[in-house]
Every structure is written in structure tokens, then in C-alpha cells.
BAFI-3210 file (N, C-alpha, C; in Angstrom, 3 decimals, decimal comma, padded with zeros to 6 digits):
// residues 73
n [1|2|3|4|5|6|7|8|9|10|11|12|13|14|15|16|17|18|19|20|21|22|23|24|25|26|27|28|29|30|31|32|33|34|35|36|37|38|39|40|41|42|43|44|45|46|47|48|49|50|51|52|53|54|55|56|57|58|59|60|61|62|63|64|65|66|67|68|69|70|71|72|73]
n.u [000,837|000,875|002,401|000,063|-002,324|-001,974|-002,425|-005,116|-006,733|-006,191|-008,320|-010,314|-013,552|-013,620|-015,936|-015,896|-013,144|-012,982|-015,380|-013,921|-011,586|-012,808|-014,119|-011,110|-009,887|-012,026|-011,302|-008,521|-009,387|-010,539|-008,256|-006,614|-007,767|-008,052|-005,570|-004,672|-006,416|-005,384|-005,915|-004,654|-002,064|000,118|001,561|002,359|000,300|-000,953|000,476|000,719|-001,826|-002,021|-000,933|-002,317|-004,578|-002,727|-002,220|-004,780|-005,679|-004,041|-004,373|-006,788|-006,381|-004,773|-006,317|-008,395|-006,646|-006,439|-008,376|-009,132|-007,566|-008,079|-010,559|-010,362|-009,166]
n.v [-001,162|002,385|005,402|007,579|005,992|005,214|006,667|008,092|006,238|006,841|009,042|007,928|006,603|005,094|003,062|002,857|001,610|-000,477|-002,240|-002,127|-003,734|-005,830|-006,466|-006,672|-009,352|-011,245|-011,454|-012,360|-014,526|-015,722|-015,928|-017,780|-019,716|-020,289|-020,946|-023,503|-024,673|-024,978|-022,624|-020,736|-018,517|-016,502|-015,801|-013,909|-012,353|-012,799|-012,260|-009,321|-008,596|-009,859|-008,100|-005,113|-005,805|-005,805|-003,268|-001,656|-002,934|-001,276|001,332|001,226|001,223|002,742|005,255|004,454|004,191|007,476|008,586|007,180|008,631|011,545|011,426|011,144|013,605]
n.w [000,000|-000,774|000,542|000,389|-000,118|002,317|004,027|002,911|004,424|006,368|006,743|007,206|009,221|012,012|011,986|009,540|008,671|009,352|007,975|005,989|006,776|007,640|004,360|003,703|005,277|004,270|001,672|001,630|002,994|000,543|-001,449|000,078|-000,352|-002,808|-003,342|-002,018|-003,615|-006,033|-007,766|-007,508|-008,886|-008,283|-006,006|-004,349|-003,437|-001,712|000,673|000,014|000,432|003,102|004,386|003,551|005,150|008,261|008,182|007,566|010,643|011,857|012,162|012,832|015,534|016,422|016,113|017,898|020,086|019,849|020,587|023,069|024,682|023,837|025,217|027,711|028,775]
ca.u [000,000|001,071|001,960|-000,805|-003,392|-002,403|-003,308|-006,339|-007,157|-006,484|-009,049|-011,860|-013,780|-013,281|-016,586|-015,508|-012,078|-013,603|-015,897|-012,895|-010,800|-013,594|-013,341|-009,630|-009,958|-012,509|-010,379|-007,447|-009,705|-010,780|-006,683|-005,913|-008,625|-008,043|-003,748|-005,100|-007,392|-004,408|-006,035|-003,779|-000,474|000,733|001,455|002,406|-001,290|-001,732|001,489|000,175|-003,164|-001,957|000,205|-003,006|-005,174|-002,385|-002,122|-005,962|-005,748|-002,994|-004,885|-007,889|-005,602|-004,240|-007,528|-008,907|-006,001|-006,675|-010,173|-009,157|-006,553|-008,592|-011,610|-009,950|-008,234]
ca.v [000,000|003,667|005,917|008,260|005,319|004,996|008,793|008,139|005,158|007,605|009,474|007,156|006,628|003,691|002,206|002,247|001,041|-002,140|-002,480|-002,351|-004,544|-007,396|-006,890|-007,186|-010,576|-012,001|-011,605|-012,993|-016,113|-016,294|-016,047|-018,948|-020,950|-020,476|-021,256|-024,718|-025,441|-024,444|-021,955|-019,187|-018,740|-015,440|-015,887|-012,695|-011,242|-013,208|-011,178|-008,180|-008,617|-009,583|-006,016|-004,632|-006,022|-005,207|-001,871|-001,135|-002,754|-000,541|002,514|001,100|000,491|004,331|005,783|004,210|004,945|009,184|008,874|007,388|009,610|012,541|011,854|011,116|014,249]
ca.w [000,000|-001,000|001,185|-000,464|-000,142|003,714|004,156|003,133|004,866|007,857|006,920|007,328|010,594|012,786|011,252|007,845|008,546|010,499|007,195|005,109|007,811|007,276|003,577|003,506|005,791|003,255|-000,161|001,970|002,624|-000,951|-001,708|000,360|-000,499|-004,219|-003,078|-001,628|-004,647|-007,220|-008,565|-007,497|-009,068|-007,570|-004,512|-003,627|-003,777|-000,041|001,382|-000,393|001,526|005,067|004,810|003,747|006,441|008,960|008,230|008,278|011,320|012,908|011,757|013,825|017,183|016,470|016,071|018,891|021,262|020,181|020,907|024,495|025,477|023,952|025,848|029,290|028,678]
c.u [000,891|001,329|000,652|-002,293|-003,474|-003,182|-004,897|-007,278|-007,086|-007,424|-010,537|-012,740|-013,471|-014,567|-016,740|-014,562|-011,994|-014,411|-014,928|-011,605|-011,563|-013,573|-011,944|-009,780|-010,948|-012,217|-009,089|-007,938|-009,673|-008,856|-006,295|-006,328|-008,137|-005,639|-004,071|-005,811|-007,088|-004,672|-005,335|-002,372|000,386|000,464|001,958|001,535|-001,378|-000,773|000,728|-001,444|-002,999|-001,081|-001,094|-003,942|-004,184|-002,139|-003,543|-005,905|-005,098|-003,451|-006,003|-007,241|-005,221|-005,215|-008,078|-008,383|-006,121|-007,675|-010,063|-008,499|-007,113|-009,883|-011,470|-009,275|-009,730]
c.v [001,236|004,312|006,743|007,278|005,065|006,016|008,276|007,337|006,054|008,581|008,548|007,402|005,416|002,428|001,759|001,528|-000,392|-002,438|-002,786|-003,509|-006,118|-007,809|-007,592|-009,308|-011,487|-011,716|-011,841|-014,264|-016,702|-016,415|-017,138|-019,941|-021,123|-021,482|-022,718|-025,256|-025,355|-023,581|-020,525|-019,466|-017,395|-015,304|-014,584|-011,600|-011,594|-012,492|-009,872|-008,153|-008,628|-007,905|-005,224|-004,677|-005,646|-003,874|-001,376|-001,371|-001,972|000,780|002,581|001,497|001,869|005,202|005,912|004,632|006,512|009,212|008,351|008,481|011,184|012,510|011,155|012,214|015,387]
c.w [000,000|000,300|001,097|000,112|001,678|004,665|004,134|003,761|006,717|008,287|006,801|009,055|010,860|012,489|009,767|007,530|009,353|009,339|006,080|005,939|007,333|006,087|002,892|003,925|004,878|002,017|000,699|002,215|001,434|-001,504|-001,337|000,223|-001,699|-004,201|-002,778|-002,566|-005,852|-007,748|-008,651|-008,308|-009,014|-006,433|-003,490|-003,327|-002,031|000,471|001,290|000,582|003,235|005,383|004,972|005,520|007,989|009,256|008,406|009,722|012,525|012,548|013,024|015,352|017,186|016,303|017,593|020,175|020,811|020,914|022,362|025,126|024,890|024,734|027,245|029,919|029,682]
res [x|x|x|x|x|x|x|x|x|x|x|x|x|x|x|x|x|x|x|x|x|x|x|x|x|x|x|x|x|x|x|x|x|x|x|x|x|x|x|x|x|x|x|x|x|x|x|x|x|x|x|x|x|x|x|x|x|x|x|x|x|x|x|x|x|x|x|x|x|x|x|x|x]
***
């Protein structure tokens, strides 16, 4: 992922980026299912996906910690 594309992934809210989090995690199933049933033959699409999906989710976890520490503040 871009830097450019992570930007904007920082501008989402925390319910879009949990909607896009669940996407990610279901086209990384369909990836490994299709890797187990031969039909994949780039295997660097499932890397390319768990980066994705880890990075939405480290957007979520950095979101979430502003929104505590701004509203304990």
C-alpha cells in the first residue's frame, strides 16, 4: 500500500475502517482458499493482503487509542 493510499485510509472513521478490515480478511480467505485449490499462481497477492489487512488494522488500534486519550483528557 502507498503511502498516499495509507493517508487516506487515515481518513476514514473507525466504522468504515472495520468495514474495510472485514473486507480485507474475506479476499485474503478467498486467496488462500483459491492457493489450496491451485487456482492461485501469484502468490504474492496473499502477502500483499496480510500487509493490507495489517495496516488497516494498525490505523484502527491508532484511532482508537486518540479517541481514548482525547476523551480522558
Amino acid at each position: 500500500m502507498k503511502k498516499s493510499e495509507l493517508d487516506t485510509l487515515r481518513e476514514f472513521t473507525v466504522t468504515e475502517l472495520r468495514q474495510k478490515a472485514r473486507d480485507a480478511k474475506a479476499e485474503l480467505f478467498n486467496l488462500r482458499f483459491a492457493l489450496r485449490t491451485g487456482h492461485l499462481t501469484d502468490f504474492s497477492k496473499i502477502r500483499a493482503m496480510r500487509r493490507t489487512y495489517a495496516q488497516i488494522q494498525t490505523v484502527i488500534s491508532d484511532k482508537q487509542m486518540a479517541e481514548e486519550q482525547h476523551g480522558a483528557a
